[in-house]
N, C-alpha and C positions, 0 to 999 in steps of 0.2 A: 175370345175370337181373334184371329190371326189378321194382321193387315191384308194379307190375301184374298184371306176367306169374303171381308168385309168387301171388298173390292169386287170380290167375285157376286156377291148380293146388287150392287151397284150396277154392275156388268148385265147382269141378267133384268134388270129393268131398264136399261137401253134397249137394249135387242127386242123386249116385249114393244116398246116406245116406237121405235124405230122402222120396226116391221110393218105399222099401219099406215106411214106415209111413206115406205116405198114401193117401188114400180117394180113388178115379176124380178124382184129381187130379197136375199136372206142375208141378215150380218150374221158373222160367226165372232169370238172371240176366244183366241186358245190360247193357254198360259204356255211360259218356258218348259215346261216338263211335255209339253205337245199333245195337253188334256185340253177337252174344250168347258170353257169355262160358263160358257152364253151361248145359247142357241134358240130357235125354234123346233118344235117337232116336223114342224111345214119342210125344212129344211132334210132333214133324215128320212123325210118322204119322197122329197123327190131325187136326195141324192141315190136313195135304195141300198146304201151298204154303211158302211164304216168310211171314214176317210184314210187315204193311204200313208202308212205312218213314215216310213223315208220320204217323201214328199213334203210332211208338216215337219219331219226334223231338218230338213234341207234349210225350207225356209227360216226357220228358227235360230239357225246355224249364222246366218247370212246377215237377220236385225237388220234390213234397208227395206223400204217402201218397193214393191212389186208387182208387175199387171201380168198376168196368166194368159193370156188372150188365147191361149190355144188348149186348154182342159182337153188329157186324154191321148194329145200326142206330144204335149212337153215331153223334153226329154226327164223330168222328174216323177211322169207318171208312167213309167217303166216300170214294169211288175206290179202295176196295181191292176184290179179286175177289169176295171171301166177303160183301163186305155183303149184309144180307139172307136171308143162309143159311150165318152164321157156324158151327162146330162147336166153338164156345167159350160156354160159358155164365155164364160171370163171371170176371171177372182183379181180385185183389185186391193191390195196387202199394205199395210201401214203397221209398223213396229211399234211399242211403247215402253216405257220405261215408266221407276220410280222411285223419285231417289236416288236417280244415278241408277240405277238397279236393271234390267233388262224381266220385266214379265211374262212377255209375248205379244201376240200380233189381234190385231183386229182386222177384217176382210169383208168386203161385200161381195156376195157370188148370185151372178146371173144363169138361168135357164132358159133365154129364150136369143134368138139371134137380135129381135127387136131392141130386148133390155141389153143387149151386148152394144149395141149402136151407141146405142144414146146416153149411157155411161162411159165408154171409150172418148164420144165428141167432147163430154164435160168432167175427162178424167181429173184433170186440176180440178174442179171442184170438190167432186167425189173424195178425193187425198184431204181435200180442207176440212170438209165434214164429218173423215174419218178422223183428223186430228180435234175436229172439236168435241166429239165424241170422247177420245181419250182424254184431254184436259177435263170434260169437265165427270168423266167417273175417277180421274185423278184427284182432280180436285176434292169430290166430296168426300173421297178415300182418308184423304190428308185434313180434311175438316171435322171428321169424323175422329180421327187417332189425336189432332190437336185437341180435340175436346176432351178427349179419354185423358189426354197427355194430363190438360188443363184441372182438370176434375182428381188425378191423383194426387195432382202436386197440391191443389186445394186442402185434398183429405191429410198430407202426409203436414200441411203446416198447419190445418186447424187443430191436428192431434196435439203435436209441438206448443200451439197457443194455448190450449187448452187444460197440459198440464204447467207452464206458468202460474208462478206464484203471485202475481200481480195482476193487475185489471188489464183487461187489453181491449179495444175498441176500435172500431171506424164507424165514421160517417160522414154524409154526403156537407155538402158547401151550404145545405140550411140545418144542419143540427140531427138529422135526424138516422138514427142508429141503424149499420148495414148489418153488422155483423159486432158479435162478442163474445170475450170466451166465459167459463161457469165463473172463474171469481168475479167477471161484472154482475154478473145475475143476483148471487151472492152476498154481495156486499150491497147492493141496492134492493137487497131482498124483492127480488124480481120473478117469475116465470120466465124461463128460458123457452119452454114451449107456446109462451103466447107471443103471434107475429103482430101484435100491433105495433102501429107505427112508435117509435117513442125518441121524444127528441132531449138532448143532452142538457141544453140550454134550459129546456123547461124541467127537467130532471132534479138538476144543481145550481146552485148558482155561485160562479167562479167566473174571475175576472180573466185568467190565463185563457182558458176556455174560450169564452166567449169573445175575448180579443182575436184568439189566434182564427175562428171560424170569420168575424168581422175584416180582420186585415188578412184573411188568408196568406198567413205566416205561420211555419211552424217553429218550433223553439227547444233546446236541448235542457233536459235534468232542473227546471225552475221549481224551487220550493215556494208553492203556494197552498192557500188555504180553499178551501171547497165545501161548501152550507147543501147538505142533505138534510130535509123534515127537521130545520131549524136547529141543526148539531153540525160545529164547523168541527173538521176534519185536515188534519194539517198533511199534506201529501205534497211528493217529488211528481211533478211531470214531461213528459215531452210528448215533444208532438211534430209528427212528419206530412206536411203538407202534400196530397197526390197529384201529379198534375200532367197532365196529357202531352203529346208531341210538340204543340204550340205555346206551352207554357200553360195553359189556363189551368186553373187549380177545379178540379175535380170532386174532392172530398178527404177527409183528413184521418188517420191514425192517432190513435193516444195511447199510450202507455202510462198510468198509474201504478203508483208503487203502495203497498197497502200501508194501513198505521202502524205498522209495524217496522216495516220499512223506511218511511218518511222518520218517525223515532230515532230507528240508527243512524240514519242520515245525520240529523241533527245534532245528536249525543257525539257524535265522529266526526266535526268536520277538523279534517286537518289543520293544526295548528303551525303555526310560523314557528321553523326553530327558534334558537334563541339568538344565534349568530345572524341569523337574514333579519330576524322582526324590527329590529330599527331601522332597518337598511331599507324598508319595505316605506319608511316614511324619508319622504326624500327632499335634502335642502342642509343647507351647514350656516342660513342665517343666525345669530342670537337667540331672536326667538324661538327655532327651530332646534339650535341645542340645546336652549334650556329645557325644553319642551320632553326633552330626549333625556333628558338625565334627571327631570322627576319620574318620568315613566320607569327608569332602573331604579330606583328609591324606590316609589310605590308598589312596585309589582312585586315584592319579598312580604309587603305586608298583607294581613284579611283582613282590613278594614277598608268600609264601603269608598268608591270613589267617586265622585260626579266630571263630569268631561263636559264643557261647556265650546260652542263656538255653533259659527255660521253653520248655514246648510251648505254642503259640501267642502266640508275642510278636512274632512277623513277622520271623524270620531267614533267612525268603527274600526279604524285600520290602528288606531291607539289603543281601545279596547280589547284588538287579540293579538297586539303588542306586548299589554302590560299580561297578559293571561299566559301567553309562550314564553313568557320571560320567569313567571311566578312559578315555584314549586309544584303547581297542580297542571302545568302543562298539556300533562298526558289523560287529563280528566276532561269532561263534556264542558263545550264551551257554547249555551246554549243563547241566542239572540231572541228576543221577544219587543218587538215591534208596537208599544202602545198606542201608536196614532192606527197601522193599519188593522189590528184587529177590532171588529164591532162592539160597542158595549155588552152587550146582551151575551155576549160570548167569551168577553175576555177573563171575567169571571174562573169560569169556568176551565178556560186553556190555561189559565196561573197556575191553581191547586187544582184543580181533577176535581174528579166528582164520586161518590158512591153508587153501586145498583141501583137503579130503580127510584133515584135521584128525581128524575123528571122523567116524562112521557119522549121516549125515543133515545132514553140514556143506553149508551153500550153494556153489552152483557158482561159481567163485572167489574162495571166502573172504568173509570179512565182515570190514569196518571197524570198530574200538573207538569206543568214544565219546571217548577219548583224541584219536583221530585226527579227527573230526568235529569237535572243539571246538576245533581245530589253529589257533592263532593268536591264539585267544578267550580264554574264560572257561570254566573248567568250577568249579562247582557241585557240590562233596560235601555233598550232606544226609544228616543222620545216619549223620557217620560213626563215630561211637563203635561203632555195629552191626555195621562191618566185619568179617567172620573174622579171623583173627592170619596166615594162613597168606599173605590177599591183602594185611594190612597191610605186610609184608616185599616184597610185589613194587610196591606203592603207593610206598614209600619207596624205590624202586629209578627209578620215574620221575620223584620227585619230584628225587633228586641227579642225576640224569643228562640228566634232560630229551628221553630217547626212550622209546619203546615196540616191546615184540617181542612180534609174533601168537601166536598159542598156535599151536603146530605150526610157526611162521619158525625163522629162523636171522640175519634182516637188521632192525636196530634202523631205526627209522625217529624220526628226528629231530622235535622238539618245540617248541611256542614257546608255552606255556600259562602261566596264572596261576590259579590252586590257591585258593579259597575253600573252608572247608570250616565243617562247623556241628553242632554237638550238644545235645541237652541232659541228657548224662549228665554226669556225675563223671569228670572222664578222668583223673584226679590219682589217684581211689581205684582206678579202674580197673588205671594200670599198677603200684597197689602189688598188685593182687590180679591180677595176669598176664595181666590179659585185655585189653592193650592196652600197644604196644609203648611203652616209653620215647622211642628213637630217633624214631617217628615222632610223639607229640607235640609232640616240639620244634621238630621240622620243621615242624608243623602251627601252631605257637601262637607265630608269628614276632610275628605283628600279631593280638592280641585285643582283640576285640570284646565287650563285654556288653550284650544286651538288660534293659534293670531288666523285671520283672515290672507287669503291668498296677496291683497293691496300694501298689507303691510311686511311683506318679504318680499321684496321685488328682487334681492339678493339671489333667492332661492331660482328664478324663471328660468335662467339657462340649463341647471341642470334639471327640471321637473319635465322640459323642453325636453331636453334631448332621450330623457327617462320614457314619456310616455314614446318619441320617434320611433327606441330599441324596441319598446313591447308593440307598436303596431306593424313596423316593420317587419318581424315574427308574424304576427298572426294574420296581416296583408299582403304574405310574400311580395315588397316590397323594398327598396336598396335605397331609403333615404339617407345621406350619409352629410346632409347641413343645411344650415338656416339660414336666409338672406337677413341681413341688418333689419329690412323695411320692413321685414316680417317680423322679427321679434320686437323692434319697438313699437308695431302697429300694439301687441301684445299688450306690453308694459305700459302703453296706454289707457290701456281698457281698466274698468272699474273691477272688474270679474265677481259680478254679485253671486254666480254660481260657484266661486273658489275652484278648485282643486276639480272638480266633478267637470264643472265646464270648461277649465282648461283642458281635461284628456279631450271630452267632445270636441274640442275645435282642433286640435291637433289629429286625431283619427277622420275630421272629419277632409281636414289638409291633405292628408296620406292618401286618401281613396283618391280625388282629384289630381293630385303632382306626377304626371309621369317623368317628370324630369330628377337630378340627383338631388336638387335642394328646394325645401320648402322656401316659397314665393308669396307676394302678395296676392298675385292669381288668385290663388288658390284659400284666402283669407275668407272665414265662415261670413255670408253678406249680411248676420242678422248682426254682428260684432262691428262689424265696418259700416255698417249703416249706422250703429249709434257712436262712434267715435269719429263721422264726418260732419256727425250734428252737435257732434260738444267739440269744443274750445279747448281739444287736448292735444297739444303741441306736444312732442315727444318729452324738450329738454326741460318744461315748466311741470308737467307732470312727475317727471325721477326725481324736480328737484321737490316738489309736496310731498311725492312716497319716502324719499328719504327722508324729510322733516318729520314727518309722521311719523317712521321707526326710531329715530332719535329721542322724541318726545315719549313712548311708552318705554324705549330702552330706561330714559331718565327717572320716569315715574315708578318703574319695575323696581328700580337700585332703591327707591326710597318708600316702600308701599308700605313696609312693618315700623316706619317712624313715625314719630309724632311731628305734624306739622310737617308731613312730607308733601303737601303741594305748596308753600314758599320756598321747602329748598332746592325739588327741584325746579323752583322758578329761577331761584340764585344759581343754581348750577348750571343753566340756562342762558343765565343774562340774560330775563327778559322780565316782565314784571307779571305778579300772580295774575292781573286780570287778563294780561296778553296769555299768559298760559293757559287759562280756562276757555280762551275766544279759540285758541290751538285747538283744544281740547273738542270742544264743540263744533268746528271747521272740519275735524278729520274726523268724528265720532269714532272718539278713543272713550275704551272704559275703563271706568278710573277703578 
């Protein structure tokens, strides 16, 4: 149906409308072509003929509001039958448009001299009510095509979603699902044709998810994990928060990538050449060279590493350090997470599993990440976390170098290199049984330690100015230096979050500084609250972080001797029990 046509449908139920609350009066409505588009019959009765067509193209012509007052002896109704003895006694004409577009006119036409009066005295009226007549068959004209508009564009991206290879969803700000395309259906082995309510939350349970509905926040490409009918499913997702004129969030979007997907993801994530990968760890302290030049030693060998240090010292940025630097570079460098995955599961996501395994297992089984990282690199982070129960089958891959599905019976052959990373106590751990002996030692072939952020205060300017460039970039922002009272408030500070919580308070600087150089202003208040309640004077504090780096530089030089805490006591000049009281004061590990 044409815009016209619809209008014309529109048009014709005014006029029906219209005609019962006027007075010895008829609306007409005649499009640009000078057809009439609306009328009554009442009308064609009493006009007795046709109306005269150079007269309806005149007016047509012309597109301005019109009053006829004289039917029959205008000079427009020359040569029509009626001049002279019109049965019209004034036609009062209102032009319309759409769209910029010129359609034709709408007209009220009286028959009697009375109805002639008393439309003439309230001619502005008449003109209003003929414009509100057009707005609103305009109007519904236009409400009517925007729904058609609205309704294509629907069909033309549901099509589009629908063949998507991955899950796609919305739902409202409590969980529950508007719309989705067949791979949600699909994959949650669902009825697409049943409209009950179903809510996402009560669906799966996922922490992305459910945060991002909770803080109404969306979030780009997060690899997370997602527990359907008690089977975790390791998926990429994002999710576009909707949100109305005044910001209020509305209802959210998701995009899931299937396990097939989230797989590649994992297997591929781009590795640090080999020329950036140390550069990517940033500092030219002692510590931090040395740190740098067992990583180039270590990374040519296959023999397992262990990476020991604080939480946030960057013992994952060492891990695909020493992986871009190693021959298998271009192989899967796969991460696995032991504290965040659930026991009941992690099982399971190591070595895979078989068909028919358990109640809800994937139809042909499922791959370990063992097997995925097959040639590669895998990545045990926090593995002090692991249960004892999986540590005994860990240490069965690690000597044998294969893996058995849960539910197989067929080892399947291995060719991995074993990085693993903690920052527990794994010494105190296996005296207190909660972490195998055997498998330490397996684990602690080639150790690695991160020094803590307190013990490189060397390194602060340039990790400073390191995270400034990367936020600067991604805050469109021109910070271009540091006030003094800002970076010693810094070097102050204990930084128990290391490395992790230095970028946070430096990006957190950047949002706030509109000026060229980072300020105290602008100093994170939970940092500065605890450094006005301790006793850390700037020049007392540099001179303990130095003592401090001096003391394990001393201890480092003498760790493979015999009787190396006397000598570096002597090399010290200070005496062993003062060195142990040091030792204890800075909580240095020996």
């Amino acid at each position: 149906m044409s815009e016209l046509q619809k209008i014309k449908e529109i048009a014709i139920e005014i006029v029906k409308a219209t005609s019962k609350i006027l007075n010895d009066a008829e609306v007409i409505i005649v499009d640009q072509n000078g057809s009439f588009m609306a009328f009554n019959d009442s009308y064609l009765k009493r006009k007795k003929n046709a109306e005269w067509k150079p007269y309806i193209d005149t007016i047509i012509k012309r597109k301005e509001i019109a009053i006829i007052e004289n039917p029959g002896e205008n000079p427009l109704c020359k040569g029509c039958s009626n001049e002279g003895n019109c049965p019209q006694t004034l036609e009062i004409i209102v032009p319309f448009n759409i769209k910029e577009k010129y359609i034709g006119y709408i007209s009220i036409v009286t028959f009697s001299q009375e109805a002639k009066k008393m439309y003439l005295k309230n001619k502005k009226q008449v003109v209003e009510f003929l414009q509100t007549m057009i707005n609103v068959m305009v109007s519904a004209g236009k409400e009517h095509f925007s729904k058609l508009e609205a309704e294509k564009t629907y069909k033309q991206l549901d099509a589009i979603i629908q063949h998507m290879d991955y899950i796609v969803f919305t739902c409202n700000t409590n969980g529950i699902i508007q719309c989705a395309n067949q791979a949600f259906y699909n994959f949650f082995n669902l009825d697409s044709n049943n409209n009950a309510d179903i809510s996402i939350t009560e669906l799966v349970e996922s922490r992305a998810i459910s945060s991002a509905i909770l803080e109404k926040k969306g979030f780009e490409d997060q690899e997370s994990a997602i527990v359907f009918n008690n089977i975790m499913h390791r998926m990429i997702l994002s999710c576009k928060a909707m949100k109305n004129e005044d910001g209020t969030c509305t209802g959210f979007a998701f995009f899931v990538r299937t396990i097939e997907d989230a797989r590649r993801f994992m297997s591929n994530v781009p590795a640090l050449t080999p020329d950036d990968s140390l550069n990517q760890i940033v500092g030219k302290s002692p510590e931090i060279m040395e740190l740098k030049n067992k990583i180039r030693h270590f990374s040519q060998s296959t023999s397992t590493v262990l990476i020991r240090g604080e939480t946030g010292t960057g013992k994952e940025l060492v891990a695909r350090s020493l992986h871009s630097l190693s021959p298998r570079r271009d192989k899967p460098f796969v991460t696995i997470n032991c504290a965040a995955i659930p026991d009941s599961l992690l099982e399971s996501e190591l070595f895979g599993y078989e068909e028919g395994t358990f109640t809800g297992a994937s139809k042909g089984g499922k791959a370990g990440l063992f097997e995925i990282g097959n040639n590669g690199t895998i990545f045990l982070d926090e593995v002090g976390d692991m249960p004892l129960h999986l540590q005994a089958k860990l240490l069965r891959v690690l000597q044998d170098n294969q893996v058995i599905r849960l539910g197989g019976f067929h080892p399947i052959d291995l060719d991995i290199r074993i990085i693993a990373a903690t920052n527990q106590n794994l010494e105190k751990m296996v005296q207190d049984k909660k972490f195998r002996s055997d498998l330490f030692y397996r684990l602690n072939i080639l150790p690695l330690n991160v020094p803590p952020l307190r013990n490189r205060i060397s390194d602060f300017n340039d990790l400073v100015f390191h995270f400034i460039k990367k936020y600067n970039t991604r805050l469109k922002k021109n910070i271009s230096g540091v006030d003094n009272d800002f970076l010693n408030m810094l070097k102050s500070y204990t930084w128990p979050g290391n490395i992790r919580e230095l970028e946070n308070a430096i990006e957190y600087a950047i949002n706030l500084e509109d000026g060229p150089r980072l300020t105290r202003s602008v100093y994170p208040p939970d940092i500065l609250a605890y450094t006005n309640n301790h006793d850390n004077s700037s020049l007392k504090n540099m001179i303990k972080q130095y003592e401090s780096s001096i003391i394990q530089e001393t201890l480092q030089k003498f760790n493979n001797e015999k009787n190396s805490i006397n000598k570096a006591a002597k090399a010290l000049d200070i005496s062993r029990a003062s060195l142990y009281q040091k030792i204890k004061e800075y909580n240095i590990e020996i």
